[in-house]
C-alpha positions as CSV (number, residue, x, y, z in Angstrom):
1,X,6.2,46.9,35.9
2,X,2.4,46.6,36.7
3,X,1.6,46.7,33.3
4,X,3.7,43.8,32.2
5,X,1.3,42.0,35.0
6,X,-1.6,43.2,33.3
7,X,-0.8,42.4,29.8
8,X,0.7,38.6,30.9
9,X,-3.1,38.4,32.6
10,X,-4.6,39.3,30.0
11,X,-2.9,36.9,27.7
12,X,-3.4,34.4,30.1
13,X,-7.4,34.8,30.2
14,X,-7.5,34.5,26.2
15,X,-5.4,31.7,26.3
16,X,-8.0,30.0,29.1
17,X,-10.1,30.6,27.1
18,X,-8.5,29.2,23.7
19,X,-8.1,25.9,25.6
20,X,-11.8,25.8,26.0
21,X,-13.0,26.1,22.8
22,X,-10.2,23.1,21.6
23,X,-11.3,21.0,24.5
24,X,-15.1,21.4,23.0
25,X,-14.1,20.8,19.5
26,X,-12.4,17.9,20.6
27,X,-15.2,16.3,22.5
28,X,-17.5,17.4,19.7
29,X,-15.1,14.9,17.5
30,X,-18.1,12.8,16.7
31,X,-21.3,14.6,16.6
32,X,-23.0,14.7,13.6
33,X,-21.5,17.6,11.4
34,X,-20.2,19.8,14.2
35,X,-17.8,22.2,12.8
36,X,-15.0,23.2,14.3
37,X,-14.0,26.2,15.8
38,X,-11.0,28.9,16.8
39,X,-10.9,31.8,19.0
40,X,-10.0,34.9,17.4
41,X,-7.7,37.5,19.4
42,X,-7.0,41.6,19.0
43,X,-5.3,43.9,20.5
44,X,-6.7,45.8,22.9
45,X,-5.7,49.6,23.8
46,X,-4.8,50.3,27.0
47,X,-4.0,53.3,29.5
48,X,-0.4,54.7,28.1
49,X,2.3,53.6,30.6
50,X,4.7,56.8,31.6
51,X,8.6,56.2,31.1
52,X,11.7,58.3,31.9
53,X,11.2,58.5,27.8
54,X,7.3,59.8,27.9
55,X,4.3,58.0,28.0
56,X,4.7,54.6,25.7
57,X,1.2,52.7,24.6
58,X,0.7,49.6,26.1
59,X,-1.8,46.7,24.3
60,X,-3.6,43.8,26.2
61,X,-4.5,40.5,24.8
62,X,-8.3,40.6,24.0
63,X,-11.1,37.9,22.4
64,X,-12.4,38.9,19.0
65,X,-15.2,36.2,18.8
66,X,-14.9,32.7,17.6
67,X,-14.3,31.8,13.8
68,X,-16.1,28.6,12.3
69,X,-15.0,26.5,9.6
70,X,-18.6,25.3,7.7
71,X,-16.6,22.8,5.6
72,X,-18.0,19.9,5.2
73,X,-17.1,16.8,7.2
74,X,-16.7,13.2,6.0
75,X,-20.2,11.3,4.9
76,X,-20.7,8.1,6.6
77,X,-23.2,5.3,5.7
78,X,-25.9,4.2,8.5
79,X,-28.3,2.8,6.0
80,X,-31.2,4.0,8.6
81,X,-34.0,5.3,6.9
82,X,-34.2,8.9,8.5
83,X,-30.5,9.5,8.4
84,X,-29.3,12.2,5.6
85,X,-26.7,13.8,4.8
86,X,-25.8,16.9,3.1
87,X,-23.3,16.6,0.2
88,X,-22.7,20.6,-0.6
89,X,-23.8,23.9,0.8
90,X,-26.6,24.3,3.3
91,X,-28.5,23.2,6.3
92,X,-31.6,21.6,7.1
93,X,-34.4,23.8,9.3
94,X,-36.4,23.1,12.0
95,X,-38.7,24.6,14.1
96,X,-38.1,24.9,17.9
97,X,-40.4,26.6,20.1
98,X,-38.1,29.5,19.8
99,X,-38.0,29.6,16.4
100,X,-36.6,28.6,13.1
101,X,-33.2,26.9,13.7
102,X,-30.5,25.5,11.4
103,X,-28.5,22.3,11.3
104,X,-26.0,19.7,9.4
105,X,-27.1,17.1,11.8
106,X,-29.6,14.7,9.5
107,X,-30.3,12.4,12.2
108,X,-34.1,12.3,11.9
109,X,-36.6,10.5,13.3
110,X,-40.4,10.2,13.5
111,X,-42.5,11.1,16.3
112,X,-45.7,9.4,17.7
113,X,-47.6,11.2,15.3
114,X,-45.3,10.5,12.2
115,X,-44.0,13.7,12.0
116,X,-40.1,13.9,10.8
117,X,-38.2,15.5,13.9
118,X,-34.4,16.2,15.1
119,X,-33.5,13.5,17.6
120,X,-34.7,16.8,20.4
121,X,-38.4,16.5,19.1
122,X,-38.0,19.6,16.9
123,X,-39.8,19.4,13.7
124,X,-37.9,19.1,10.3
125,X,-39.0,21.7,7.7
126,X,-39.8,21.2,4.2
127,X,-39.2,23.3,1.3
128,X,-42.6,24.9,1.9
129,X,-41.7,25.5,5.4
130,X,-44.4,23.1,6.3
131,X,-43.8,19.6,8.3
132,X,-43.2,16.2,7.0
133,X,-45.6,13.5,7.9
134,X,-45.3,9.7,7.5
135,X,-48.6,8.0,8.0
136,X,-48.2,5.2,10.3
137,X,-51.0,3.3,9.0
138,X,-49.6,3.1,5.0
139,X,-47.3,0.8,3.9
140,X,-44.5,1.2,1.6
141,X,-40.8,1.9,1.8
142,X,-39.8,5.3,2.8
143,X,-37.9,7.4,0.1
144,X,-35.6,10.1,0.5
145,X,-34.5,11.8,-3.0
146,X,-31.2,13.6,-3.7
147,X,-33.3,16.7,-4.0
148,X,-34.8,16.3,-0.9
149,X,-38.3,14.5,-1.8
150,X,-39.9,12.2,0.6
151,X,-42.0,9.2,-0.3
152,X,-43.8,6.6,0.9
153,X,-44.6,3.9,-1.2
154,X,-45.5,5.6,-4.5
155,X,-46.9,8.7,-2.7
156,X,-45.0,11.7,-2.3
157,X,-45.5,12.8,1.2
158,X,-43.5,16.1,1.1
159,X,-39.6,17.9,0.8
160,X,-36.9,18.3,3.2
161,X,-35.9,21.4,2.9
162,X,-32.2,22.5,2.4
163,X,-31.1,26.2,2.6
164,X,-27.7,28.6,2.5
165,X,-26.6,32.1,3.6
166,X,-24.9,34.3,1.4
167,X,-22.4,35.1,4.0
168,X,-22.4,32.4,6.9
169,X,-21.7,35.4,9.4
170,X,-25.6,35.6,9.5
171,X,-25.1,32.6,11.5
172,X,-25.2,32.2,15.5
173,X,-24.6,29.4,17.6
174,X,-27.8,28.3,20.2
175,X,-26.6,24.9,21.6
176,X,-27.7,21.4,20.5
177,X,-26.0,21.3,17.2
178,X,-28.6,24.0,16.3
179,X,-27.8,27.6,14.8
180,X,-30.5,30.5,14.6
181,X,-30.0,33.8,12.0
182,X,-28.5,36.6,14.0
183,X,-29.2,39.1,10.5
184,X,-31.5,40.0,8.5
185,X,-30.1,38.3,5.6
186,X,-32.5,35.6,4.1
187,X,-31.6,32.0,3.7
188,X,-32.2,30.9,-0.1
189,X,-32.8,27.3,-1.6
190,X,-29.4,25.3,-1.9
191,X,-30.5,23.6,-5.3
192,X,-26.8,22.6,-6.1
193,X,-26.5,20.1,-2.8
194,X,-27.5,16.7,-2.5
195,X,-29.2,14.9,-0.1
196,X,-27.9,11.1,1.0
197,X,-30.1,9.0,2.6
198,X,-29.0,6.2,4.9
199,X,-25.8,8.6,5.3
200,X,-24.7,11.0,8.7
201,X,-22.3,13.9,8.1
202,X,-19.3,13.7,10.6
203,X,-17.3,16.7,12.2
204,X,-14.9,18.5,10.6
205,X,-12.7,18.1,13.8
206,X,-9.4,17.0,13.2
207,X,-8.9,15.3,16.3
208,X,-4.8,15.4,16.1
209,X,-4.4,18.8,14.8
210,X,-6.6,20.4,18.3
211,X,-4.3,18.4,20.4
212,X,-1.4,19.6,19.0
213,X,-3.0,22.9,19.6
214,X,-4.0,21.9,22.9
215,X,0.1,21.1,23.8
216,X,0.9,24.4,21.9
217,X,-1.6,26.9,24.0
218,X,-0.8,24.4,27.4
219,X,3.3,25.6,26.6
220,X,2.0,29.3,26.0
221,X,0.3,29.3,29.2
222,X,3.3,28.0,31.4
223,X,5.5,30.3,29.4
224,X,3.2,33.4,30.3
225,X,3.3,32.2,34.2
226,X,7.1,31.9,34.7
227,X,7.3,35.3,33.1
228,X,4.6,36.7,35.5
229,X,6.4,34.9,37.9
230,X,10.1,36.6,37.2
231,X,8.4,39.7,36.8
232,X,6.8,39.8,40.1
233,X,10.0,38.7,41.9
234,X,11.7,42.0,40.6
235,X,8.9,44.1,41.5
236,X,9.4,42.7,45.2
237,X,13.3,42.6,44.6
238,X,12.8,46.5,43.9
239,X,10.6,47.5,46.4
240,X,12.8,45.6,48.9
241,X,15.9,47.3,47.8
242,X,14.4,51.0,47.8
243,X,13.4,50.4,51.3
244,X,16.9,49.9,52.5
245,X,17.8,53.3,50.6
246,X,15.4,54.7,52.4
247,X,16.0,53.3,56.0
């Protein structure tokens, strides 16, 4: 009966955690192409329990990692002049002091020295893996191409860089909307995508499908107690009654 316990436990602890990654995809419903996520499960081996018919396998509830879905959320027009948006395949790189990072989140901006930066400070890449620079002191509107080329005024001043995986795997998540490559696979030039200026991608979060999942896992949950619960009861009801035997 113990390992009825174990395996409700254990199916409580995924399901914990289940209802963790919905509540972040939910509050993640409006950041700037956040893609939403769902936590794999496995079975997991465990000890063999021993019957009055042999020993019989018992399997656990186990986490098998967190699956992304990299489609592409809804553009959105801002008509800023740093804002762009991918249409298509790819991410935009930046350079963090820990590295080369990856992002769908085109919210740009320039720092004190005119360089182009995420929002964090972190410096947008271009195609050569150089930075962009807008000089302060020049006028002229500031362009942004559909394949990628910044200008000011008449001037090209350089090219945002936009770049895919062959298998999106090679992907890792780091925090602030940011992934780094976890492989050695190498990221190659997403010619095919567009660039939007003036436009932000959204999430791919369907806010009424996660809390429909949300209720769904919630029921799970309470189902799992009340049978830990009834379980539990006959384990003491047993005990209980062998000690009378035995008295």
């Amino acid at each position: 009966m113990d390992n009825t316990l174990y395996v409700g436990l254990s199916r409580q602890m995924v399901l914990r955690r289940e209802m963790d990654v919905i509540a972040n995809n939910i509050s993640n419903a409006d950041t700037n192409g956040f893609k939403v996520e769902n936590l794999m499960t496995k079975e997991v081996d465990g000890a063999p329990a021993f019957t009055q018919g042999g020993p019989r396998p018992v399997k656990f509830v186990g986490e098998d990692g967190v699956a992304r879905d990299f489609s592409q959320g809804g553009l959105r027009r801002t008509d800023a002049t740093f804002d762009v948006g991918i249409e298509g395949q790819g991410f935009f790189k930046v350079t963090t002091k820990n590295g080369d990072r990856f992002t769908r989140d085109g919210h740009f901006r320039t720092d004190a020295n005119g360089v182009l930066t995420t929002q964090g400070g972190d410096a947008v890449a271009d195609d050569g893996g150089g930075q962009i620079t807008i000089d302060p002191n020049k006028s002229g509107p500031i362009t942004i191409s559909a394949d990628g080329i910044v200008s000011q005024g008449t001037e090209r001043v350089g090219k945002i860089g936009v770049y895919k995986f062959d298998s999106l795997s090679a992907l890792e998540k780091t925090g602030d909307n940011l992934y780094q490559n976890a492989s050695n696979q190498q990221p190659t030039a997403a010619d095919a995508s567009k660039i939007r200026q003036g436009m932000l991608e959204g999430s791919n979060v369907n806010p009424i499908l996660q809390i429909t999942r949300m209720i769904e896992v919630n029921r799970a949950y309470e189902q799992t107690t009340q049978m830990i619960s009834a379980q539990s009861d006959l384990s003491r009801s047993s005990v209980s009654r062998l000690g009378k035997l035995n008295s």
